[in-house]
PDB file with SEQRES, HELIX, SHEET and CRYST1 records, atoms N, CA, C and O in Angstrom:
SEQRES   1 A   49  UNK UNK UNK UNK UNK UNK UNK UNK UNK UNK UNK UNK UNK          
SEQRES   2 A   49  UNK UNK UNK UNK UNK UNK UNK UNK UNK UNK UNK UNK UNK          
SEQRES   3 A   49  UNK UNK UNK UNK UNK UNK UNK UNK UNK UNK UNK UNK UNK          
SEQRES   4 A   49  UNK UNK UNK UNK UNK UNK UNK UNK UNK UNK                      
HELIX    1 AA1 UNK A    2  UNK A    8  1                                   7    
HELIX    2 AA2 UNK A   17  UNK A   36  1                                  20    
CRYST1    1.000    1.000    1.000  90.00  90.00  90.00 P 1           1          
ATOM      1  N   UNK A   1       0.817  -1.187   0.000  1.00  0.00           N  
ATOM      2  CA  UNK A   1       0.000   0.000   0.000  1.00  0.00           C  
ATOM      3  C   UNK A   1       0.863   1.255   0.000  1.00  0.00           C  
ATOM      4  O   UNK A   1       0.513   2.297  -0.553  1.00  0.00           O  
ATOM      5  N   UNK A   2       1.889   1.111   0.582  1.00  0.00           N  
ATOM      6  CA  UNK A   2       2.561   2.037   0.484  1.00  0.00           C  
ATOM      7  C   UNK A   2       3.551   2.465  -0.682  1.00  0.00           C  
ATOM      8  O   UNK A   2       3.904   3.616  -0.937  1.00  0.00           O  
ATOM      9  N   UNK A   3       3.933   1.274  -1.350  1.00  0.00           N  
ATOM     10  CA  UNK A   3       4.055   1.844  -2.746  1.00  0.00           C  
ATOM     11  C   UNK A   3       2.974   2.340  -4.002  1.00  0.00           C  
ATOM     12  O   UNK A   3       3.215   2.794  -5.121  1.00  0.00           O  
ATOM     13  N   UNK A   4       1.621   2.031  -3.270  1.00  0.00           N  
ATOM     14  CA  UNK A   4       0.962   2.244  -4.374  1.00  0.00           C  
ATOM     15  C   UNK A   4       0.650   3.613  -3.859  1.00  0.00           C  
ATOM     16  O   UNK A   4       0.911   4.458  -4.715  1.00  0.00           O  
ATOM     17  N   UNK A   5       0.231   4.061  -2.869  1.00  0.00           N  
ATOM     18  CA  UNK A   5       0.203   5.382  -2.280  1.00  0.00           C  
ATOM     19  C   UNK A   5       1.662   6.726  -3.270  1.00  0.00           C  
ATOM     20  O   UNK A   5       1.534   7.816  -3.829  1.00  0.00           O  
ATOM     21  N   UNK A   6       2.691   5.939  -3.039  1.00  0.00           N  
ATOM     22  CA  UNK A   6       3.450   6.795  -3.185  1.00  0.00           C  
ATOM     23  C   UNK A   6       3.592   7.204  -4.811  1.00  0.00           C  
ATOM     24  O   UNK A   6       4.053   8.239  -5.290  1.00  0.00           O  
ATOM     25  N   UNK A   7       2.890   5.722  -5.662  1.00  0.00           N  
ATOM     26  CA  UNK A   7       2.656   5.815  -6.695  1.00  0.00           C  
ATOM     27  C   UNK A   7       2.339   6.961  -7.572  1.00  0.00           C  
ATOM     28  O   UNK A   7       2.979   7.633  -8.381  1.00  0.00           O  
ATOM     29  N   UNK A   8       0.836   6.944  -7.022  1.00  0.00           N  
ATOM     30  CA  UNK A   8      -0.539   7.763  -7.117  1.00  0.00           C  
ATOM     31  C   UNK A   8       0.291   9.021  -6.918  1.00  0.00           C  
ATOM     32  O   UNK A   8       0.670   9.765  -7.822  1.00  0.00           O  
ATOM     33  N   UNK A   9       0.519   9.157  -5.650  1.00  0.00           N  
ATOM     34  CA  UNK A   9       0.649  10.986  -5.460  1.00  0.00           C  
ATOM     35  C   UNK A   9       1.997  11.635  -5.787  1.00  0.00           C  
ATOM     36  O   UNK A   9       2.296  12.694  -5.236  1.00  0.00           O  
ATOM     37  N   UNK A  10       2.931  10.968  -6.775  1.00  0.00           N  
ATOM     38  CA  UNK A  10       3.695  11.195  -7.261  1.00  0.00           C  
ATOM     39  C   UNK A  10       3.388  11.012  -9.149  1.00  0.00           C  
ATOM     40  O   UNK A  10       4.082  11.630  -9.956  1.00  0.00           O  
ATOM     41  N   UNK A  11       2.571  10.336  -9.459  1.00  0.00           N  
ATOM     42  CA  UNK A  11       1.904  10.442 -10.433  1.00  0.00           C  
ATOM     43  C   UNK A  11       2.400   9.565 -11.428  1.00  0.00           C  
ATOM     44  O   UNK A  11       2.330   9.782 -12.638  1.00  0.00           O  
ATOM     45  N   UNK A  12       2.911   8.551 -10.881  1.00  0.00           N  
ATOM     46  CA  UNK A  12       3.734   7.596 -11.385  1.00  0.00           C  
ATOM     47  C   UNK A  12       5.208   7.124 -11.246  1.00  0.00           C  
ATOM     48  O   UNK A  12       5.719   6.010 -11.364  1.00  0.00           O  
ATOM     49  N   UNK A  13       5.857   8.687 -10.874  1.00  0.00           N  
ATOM     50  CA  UNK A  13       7.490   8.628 -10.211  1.00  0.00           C  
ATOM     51  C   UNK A  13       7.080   7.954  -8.840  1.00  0.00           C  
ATOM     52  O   UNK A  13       6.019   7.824  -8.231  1.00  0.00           O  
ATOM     53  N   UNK A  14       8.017   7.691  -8.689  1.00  0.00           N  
ATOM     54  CA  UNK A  14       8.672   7.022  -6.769  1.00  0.00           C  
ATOM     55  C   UNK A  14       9.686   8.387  -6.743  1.00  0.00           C  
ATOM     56  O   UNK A  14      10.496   8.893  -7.520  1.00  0.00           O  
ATOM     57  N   UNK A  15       9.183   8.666  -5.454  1.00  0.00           N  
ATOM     58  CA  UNK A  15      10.276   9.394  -4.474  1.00  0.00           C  
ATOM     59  C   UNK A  15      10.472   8.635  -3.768  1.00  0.00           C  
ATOM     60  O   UNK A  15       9.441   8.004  -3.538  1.00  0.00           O  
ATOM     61  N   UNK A  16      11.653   8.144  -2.999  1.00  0.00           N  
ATOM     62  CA  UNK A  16      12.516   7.485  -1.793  1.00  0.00           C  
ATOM     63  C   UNK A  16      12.017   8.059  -1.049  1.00  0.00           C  
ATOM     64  O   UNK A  16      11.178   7.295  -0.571  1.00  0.00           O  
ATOM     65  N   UNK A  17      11.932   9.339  -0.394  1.00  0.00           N  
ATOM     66  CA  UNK A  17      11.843   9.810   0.853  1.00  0.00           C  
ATOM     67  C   UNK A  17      10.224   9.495   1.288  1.00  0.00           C  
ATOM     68  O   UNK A  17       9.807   9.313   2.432  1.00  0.00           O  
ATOM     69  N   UNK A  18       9.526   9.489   0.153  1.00  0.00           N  
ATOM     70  CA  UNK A  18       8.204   9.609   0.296  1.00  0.00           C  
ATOM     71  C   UNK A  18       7.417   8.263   0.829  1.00  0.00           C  
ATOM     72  O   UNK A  18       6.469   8.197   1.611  1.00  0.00           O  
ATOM     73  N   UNK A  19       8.116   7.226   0.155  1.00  0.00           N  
ATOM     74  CA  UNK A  19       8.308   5.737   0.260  1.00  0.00           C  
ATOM     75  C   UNK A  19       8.240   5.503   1.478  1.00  0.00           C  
ATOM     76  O   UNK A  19       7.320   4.917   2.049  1.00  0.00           O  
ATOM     77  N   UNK A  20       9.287   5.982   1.990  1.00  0.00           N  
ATOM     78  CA  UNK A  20       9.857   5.745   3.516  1.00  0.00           C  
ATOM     79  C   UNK A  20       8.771   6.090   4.313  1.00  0.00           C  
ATOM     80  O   UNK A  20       8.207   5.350   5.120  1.00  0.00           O  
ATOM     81  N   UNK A  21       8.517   7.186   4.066  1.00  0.00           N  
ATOM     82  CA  UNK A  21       7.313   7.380   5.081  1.00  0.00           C  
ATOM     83  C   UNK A  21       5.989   7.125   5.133  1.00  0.00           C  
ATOM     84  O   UNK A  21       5.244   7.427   6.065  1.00  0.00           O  
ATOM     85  N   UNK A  22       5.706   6.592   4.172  1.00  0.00           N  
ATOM     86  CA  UNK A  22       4.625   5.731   3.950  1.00  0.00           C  
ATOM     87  C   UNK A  22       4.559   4.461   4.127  1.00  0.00           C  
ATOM     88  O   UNK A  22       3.515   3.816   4.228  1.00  0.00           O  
ATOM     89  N   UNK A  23       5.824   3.980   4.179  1.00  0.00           N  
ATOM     90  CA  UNK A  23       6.343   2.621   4.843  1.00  0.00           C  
ATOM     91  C   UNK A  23       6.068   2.422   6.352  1.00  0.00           C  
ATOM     92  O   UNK A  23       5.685   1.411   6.941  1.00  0.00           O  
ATOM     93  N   UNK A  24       6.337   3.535   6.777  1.00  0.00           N  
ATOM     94  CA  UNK A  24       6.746   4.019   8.347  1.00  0.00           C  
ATOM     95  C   UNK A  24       5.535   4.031   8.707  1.00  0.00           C  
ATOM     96  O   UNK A  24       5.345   3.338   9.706  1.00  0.00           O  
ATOM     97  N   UNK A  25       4.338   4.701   8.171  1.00  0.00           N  
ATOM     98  CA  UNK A  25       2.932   5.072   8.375  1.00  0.00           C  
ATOM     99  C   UNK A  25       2.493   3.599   8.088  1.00  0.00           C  
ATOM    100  O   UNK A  25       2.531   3.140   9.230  1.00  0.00           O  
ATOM    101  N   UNK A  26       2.162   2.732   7.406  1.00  0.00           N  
ATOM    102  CA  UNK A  26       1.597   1.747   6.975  1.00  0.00           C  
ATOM    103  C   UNK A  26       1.915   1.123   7.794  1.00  0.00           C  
ATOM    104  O   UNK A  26       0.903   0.681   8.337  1.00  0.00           O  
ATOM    105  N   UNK A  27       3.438   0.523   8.620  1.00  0.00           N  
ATOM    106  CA  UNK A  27       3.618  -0.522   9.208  1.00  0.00           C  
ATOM    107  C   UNK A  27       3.248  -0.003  10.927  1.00  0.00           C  
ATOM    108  O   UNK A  27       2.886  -0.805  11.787  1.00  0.00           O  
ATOM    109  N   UNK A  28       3.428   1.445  11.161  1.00  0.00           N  
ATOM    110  CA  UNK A  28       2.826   1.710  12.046  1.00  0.00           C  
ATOM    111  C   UNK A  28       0.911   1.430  12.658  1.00  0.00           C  
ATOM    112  O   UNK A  28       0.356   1.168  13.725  1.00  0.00           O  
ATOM    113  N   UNK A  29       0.601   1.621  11.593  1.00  0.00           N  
ATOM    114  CA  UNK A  29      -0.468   1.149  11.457  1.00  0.00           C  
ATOM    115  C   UNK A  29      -1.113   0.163  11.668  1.00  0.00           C  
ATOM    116  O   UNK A  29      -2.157   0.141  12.320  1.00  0.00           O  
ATOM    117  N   UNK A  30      -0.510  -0.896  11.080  1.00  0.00           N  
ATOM    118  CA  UNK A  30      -0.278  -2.433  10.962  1.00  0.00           C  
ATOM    119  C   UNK A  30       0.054  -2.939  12.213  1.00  0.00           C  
ATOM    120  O   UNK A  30      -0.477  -4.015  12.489  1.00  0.00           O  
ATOM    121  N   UNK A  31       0.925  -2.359  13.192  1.00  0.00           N  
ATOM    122  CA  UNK A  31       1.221  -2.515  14.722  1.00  0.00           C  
ATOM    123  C   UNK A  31       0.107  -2.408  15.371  1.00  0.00           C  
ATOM    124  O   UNK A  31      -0.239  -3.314  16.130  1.00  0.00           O  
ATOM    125  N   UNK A  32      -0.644  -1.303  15.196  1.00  0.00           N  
ATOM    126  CA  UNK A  32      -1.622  -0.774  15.754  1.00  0.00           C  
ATOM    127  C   UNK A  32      -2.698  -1.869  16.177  1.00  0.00           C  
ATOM    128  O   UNK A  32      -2.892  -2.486  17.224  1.00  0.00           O  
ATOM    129  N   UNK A  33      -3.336  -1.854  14.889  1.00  0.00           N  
ATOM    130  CA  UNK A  33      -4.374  -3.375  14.466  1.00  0.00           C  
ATOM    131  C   UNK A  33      -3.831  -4.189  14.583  1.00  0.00           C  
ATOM    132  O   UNK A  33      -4.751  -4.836  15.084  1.00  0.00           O  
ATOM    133  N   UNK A  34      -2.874  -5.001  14.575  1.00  0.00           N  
ATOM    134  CA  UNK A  34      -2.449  -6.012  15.655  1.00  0.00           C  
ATOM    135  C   UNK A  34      -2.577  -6.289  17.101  1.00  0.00           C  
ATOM    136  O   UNK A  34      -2.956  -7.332  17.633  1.00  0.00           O  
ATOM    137  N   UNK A  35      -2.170  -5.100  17.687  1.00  0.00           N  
ATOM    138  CA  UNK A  35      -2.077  -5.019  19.036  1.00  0.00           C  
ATOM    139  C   UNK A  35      -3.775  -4.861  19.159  1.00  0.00           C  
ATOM    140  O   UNK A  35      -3.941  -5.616  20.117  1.00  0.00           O  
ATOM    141  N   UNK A  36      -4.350  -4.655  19.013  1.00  0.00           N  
ATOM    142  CA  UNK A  36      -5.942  -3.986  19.372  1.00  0.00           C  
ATOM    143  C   UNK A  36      -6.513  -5.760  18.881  1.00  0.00           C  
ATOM    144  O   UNK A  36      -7.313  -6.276  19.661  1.00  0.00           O  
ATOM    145  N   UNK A  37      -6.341  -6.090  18.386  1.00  0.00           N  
ATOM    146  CA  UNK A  37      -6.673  -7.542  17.760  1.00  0.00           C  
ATOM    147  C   UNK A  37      -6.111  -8.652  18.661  1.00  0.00           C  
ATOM    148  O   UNK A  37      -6.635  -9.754  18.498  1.00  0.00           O  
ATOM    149  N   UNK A  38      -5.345  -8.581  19.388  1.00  0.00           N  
ATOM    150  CA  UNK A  38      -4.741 -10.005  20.394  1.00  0.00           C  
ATOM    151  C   UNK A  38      -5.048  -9.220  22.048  1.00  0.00           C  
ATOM    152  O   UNK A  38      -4.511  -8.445  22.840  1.00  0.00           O  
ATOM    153  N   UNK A  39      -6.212  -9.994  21.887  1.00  0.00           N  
ATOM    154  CA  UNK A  39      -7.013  -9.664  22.967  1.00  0.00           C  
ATOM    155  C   UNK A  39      -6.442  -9.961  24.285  1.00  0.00           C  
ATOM    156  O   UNK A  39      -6.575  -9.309  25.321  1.00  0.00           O  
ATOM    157  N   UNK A  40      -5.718 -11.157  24.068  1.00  0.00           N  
ATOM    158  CA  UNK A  40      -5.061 -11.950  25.273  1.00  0.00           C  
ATOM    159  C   UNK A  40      -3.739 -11.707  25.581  1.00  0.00           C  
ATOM    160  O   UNK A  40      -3.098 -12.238  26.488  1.00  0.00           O  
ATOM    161  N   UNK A  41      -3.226 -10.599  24.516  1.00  0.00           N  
ATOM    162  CA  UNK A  41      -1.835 -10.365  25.094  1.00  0.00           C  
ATOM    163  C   UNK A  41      -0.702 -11.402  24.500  1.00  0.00           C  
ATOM    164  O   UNK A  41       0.446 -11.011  24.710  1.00  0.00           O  
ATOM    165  N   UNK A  42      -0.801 -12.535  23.862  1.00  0.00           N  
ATOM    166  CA  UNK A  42      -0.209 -13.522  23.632  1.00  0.00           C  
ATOM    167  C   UNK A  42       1.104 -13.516  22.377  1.00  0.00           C  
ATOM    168  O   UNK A  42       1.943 -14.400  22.205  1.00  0.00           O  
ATOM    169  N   UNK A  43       0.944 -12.212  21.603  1.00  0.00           N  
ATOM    170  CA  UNK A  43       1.388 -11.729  20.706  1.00  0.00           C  
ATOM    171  C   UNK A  43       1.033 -12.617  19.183  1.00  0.00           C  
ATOM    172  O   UNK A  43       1.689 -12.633  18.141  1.00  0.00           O  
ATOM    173  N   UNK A  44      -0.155 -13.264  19.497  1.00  0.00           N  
ATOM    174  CA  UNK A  44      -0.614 -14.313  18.340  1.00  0.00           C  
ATOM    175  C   UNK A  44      -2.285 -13.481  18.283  1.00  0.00           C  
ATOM    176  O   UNK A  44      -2.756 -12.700  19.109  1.00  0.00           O  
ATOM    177  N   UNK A  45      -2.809 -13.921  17.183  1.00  0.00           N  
ATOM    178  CA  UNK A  45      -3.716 -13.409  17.046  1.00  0.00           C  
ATOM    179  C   UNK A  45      -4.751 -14.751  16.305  1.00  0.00           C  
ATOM    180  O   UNK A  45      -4.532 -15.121  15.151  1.00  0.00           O  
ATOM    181  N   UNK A  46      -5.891 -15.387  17.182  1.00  0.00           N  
ATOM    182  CA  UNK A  46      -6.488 -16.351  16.701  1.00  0.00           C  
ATOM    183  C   UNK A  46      -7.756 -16.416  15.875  1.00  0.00           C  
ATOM    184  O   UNK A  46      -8.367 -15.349  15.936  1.00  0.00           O  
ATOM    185  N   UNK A  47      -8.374 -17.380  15.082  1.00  0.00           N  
ATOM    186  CA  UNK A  47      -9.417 -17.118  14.520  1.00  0.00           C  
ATOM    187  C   UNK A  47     -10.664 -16.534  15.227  1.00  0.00           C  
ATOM    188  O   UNK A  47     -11.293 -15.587  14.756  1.00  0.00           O  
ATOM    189  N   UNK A  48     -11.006 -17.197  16.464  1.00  0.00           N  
ATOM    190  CA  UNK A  48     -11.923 -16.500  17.288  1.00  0.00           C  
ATOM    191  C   UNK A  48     -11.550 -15.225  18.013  1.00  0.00           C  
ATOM    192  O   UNK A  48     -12.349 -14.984  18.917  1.00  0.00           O  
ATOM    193  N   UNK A  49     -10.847 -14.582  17.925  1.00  0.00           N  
ATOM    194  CA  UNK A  49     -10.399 -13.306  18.174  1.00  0.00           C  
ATOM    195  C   UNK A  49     -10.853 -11.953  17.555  1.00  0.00           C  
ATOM    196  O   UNK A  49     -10.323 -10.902  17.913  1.00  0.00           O  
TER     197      UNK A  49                                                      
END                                                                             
């Protein structure tokens, strides 16, 4: 997502710097909804969860 983000609003170029931080944002993200998703603390996240 984050290359396609950086895609789009570069208009087809890649910027590096831009990358990065959309990398940074996405996987931050991705931490986020993880952690909010393992209810039990277990650092696993199960189907009934």
């Amino acid at each position: 997502m984050a290359l396609r983000a950086t895609v789009i609003e570069g208009k087809g170029d890649i910027n590096p710097a831009r990358l990065n931080e959309y990398k940074f944002i996405m996987k931050s993200l991705w931490d986020e909804i993880s952690a909010l998703a393992d209810f039990d603390k277990s650092f696993y996240t199960h189907a009934n969860q």
